[in-house]
N, C-alpha and C positions, 0 to 999 in steps of 0.2 A: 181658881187661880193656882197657879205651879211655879213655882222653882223651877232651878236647872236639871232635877232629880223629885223629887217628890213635888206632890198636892199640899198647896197651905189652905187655901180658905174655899170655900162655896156660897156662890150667892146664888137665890133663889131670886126670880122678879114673879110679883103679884101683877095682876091685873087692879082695875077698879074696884072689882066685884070682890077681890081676896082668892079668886081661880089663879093658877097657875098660868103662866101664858111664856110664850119661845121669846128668847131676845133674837134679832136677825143681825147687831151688828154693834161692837162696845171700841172705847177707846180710852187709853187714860191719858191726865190733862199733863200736860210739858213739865211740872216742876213733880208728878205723880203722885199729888196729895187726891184725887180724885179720880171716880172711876164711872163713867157712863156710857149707859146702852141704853139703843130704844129698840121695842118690842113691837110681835106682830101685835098687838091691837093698838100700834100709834105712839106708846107713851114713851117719855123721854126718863129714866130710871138715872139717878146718880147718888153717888157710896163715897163719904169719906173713908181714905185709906187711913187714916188716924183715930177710928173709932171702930167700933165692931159693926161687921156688916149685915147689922138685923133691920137696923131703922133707913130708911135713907135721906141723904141730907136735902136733896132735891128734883122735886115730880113735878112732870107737865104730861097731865092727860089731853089727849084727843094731840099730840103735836102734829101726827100725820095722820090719812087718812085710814080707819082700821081695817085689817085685813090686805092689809101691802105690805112686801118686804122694802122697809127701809135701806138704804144700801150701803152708809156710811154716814159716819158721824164722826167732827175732827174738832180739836180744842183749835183757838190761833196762838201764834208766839206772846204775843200780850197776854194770855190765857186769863183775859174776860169777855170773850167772844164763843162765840160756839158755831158750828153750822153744821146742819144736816141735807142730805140728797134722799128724799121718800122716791118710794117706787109710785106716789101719785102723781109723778109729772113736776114734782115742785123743788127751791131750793131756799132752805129757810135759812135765817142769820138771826142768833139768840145770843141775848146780853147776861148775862150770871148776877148781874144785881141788877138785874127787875128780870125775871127767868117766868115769867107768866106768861107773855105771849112772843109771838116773833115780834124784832125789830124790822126786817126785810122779806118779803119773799116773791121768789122769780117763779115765773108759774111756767105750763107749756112747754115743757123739758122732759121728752120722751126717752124713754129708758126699759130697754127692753131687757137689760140682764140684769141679775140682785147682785156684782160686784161694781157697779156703776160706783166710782168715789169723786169727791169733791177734796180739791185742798186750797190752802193759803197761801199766798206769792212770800218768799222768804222775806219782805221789808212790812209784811203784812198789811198789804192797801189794798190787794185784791182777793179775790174768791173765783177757784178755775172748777168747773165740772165736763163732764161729757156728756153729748148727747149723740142719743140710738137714732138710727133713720125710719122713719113712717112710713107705711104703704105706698108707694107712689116718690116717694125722697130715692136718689141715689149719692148723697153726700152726709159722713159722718163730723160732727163738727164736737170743737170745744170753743166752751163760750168764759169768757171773762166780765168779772163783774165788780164793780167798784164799791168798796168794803163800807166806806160812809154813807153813798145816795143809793147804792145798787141797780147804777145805772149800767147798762152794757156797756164798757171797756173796746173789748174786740173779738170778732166770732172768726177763729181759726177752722179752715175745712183740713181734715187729716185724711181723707182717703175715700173713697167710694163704698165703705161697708160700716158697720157700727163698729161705738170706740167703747170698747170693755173695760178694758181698766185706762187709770190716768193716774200719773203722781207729780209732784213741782217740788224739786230735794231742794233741801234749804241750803246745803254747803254748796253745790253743783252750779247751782241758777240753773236747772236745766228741764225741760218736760220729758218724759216717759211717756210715751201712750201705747197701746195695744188694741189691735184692731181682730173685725169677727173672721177675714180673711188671711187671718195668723200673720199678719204685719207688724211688726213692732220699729215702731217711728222716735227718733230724740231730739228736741228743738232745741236749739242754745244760740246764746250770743257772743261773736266775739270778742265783745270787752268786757261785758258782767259775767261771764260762764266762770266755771273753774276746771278744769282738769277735766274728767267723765269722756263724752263722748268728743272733745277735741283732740285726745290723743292720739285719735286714730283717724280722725277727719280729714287731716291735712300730709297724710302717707302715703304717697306712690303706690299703686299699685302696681305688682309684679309684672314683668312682663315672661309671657308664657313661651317657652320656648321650642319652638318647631320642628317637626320632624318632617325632612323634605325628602322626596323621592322622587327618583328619576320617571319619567315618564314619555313614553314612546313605546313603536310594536317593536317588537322582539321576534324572533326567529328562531326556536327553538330545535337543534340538531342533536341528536345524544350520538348517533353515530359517527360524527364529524371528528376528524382528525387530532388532536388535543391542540395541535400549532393554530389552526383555523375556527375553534369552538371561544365561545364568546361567555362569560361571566356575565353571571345574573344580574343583575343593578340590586344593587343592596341599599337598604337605607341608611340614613346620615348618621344614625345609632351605630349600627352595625361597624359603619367605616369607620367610625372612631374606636369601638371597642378593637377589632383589629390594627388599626395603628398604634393601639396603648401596648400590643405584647410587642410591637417591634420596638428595638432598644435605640433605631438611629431614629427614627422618627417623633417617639415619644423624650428623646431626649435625655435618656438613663444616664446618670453618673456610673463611674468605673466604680465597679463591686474590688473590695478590701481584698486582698492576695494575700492565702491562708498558708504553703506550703512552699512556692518553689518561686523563683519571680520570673517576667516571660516580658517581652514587647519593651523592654528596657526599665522595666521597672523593677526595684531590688526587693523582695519581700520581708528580708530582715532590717530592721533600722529606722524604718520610716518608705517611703513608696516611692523617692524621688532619690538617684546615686549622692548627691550632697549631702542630704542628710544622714545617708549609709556611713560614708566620709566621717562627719564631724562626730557621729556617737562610736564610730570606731575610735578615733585620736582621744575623743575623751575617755573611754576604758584602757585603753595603754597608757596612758599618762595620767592616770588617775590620785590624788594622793590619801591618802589615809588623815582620818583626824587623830586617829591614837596615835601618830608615830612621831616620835622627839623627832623634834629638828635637829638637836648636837650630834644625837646620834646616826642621821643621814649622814649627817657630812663627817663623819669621824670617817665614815666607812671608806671615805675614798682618800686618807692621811696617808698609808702607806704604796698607792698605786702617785699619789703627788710628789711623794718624797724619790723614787725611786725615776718616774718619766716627770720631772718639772715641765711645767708649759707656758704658765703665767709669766713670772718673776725673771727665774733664773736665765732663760732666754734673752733677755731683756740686757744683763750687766751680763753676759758671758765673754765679750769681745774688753770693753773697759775693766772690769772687776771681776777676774774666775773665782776669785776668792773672798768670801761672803766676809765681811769686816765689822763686827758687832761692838758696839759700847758693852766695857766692863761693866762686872759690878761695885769693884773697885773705884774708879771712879765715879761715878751714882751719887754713894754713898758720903766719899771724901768733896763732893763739889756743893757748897753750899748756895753756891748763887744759883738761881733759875736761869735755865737755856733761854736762849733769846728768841725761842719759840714763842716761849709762856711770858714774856716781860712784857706788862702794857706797853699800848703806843703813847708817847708824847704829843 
């Protein structure tokens, strides 16, 4: 037994006699308080993982017949069931509290390879195994068996050679099988399946795309005229590759104008004269954010005083002569102008 990095434990299996003997095939039970294999002379060995693994917690000699490789042994989701597939043709069903004999066993279930496995239907009512074809047989089949009376269920044909391995995923709903003609087959249902092999079940496959070529005689002249000599028939590849370097046919945008502009288009500014235009107006008429406002317009006090434009045009004909409130007055008038007097 191993970790993900090192060996923890070693179990040895005895025989009857206290010999040494191979196990052919072990499993531990679903909740992994439990560990068993059965061995080539038949016997069914099982190890609490909660004690040390010298004694074991439970033995059934002679379970299969000795000198067969066993092929698999599987706990059920209840895990007080057991079942094993011998290589003697049989398929046995073992109860954990009375483990002395089988409760069920299907016989006549040929098996020609030692990874032939058995497993449990994930709501655990059935028992699914494979069987090898016989001399004379040309169909590989799985048989289903009914987990209370072990009566046949239903016998699935999977292909015209033997079924090597088989497995029933409990999350999936779905069978696995593997056949001796390197098939690998996946049964599922539309409504009980999950996920697995639906994702890919119901996806379009591609469609492959053709390469067509001209076809007719040809007439071959090398020394013919260049006006009167004829092009080879290229294929549908070919003709495309050559349309992708033409720029009217593959339909090329205008490459960016690096130095000079040409075909009416300006290179500085943007690519289009408008836009030349507006980022021209906006650099000449651009304003500063450091620069005082009082100070723009002071600048131009002595060119207003000297060419008036506003104002003084205005009263030059009525009034050449600019007429100002003293400050004399101002000061001596205490009533408010009748600018500033509310309304009644």
């Amino acid at each position: 037994m191993w970790n993900k990095k090192t060996q923890i434990n070693v179990i040895k299996c005895r025989s009857q006699t206290g010999l040494k003997t191979n196990p052919t095939c072990c499993a531990y039970s679903r909740d992994g308080n439990l560990v068993a294999c059965v061995c080539f002379d038949g016997s069914i060995l099982m190890w609490d993982h909660r004690k040390a693994f010298v004694n074991t917690a439970k033995v059934v000699r002679k379970a299969h017949e000795s000198q067969t490789e066993t092929s698999c042994i599987t706990f059920s989701y209840g895990e007080q069931m057991l079942a094993t597939r011998g290589g003697d043709e049989t398929l046995k069903l073992w109860d954990l509290r009375a483990f002395k004999k089988p409760v069920h066993v299907a016989e006549d279930l040929f098996s020609r390879y030692s990874t032939t496995e058995c497993s449990f239907s994930p709501n655990d009512s059935m028992v699914m195994t494979g069987v090898s074809m016989r001399k004379g047989e040309t169909e590989g089949k799985l048989m289903f068996y009914d987990k209370n009376t072990f009566e046949k269920v239903h016998e699935l044909v999977v292909t015209n050679s033997h079924v090597v391995r088989s497995v029933w995923h409990q999350k999936l709903n779905q069978l696995l099988v593997s056949c001796g003609n390197g098939i690998v087959k996946a049964y599922y249902d539309d409504k009980k399946s999950f996920r697995g092999a639906m994702l890919c079940a119901n996806k379009t496959r591609r469609k492959v795309r053709e390469a067509h070529t001209a076809v007719g005689q040809q007439i071959i002249t090398p020394h013919a005229l260049p006006l009167f000599r004829k092009d080879r028939p290229k294929s549908l590849k070919k003709q495309m590759e050559k349309a992708r370097q033409d720029p009217v046919k593959s339909r090329r945008p205008e490459l960016p104008l690096i130095a000079k502009g040409q075909g009416g288009r300006v290179a500085t500014g943007g690519g289009t004269l408008s836009s030349y235009v507006i980022r021209n107006l906006g650099i000449s008429k651009r304003v500063e954010d450091d620069q005082d406002p009082r100070e723009a317009i002071l600048r131009f006090a002595k060119e207003a005083e000297e060419n008036p434009y506003w104002i003084a045009p205005a009263y030059k004909k009525t009034q050449p002569n600019p007429i100002f409130q003293s400050q004399e007055e101002e000061e001596g008038d205490d009533e408010e102008p009748s600018s500033k007097k509310p309304k009644v």
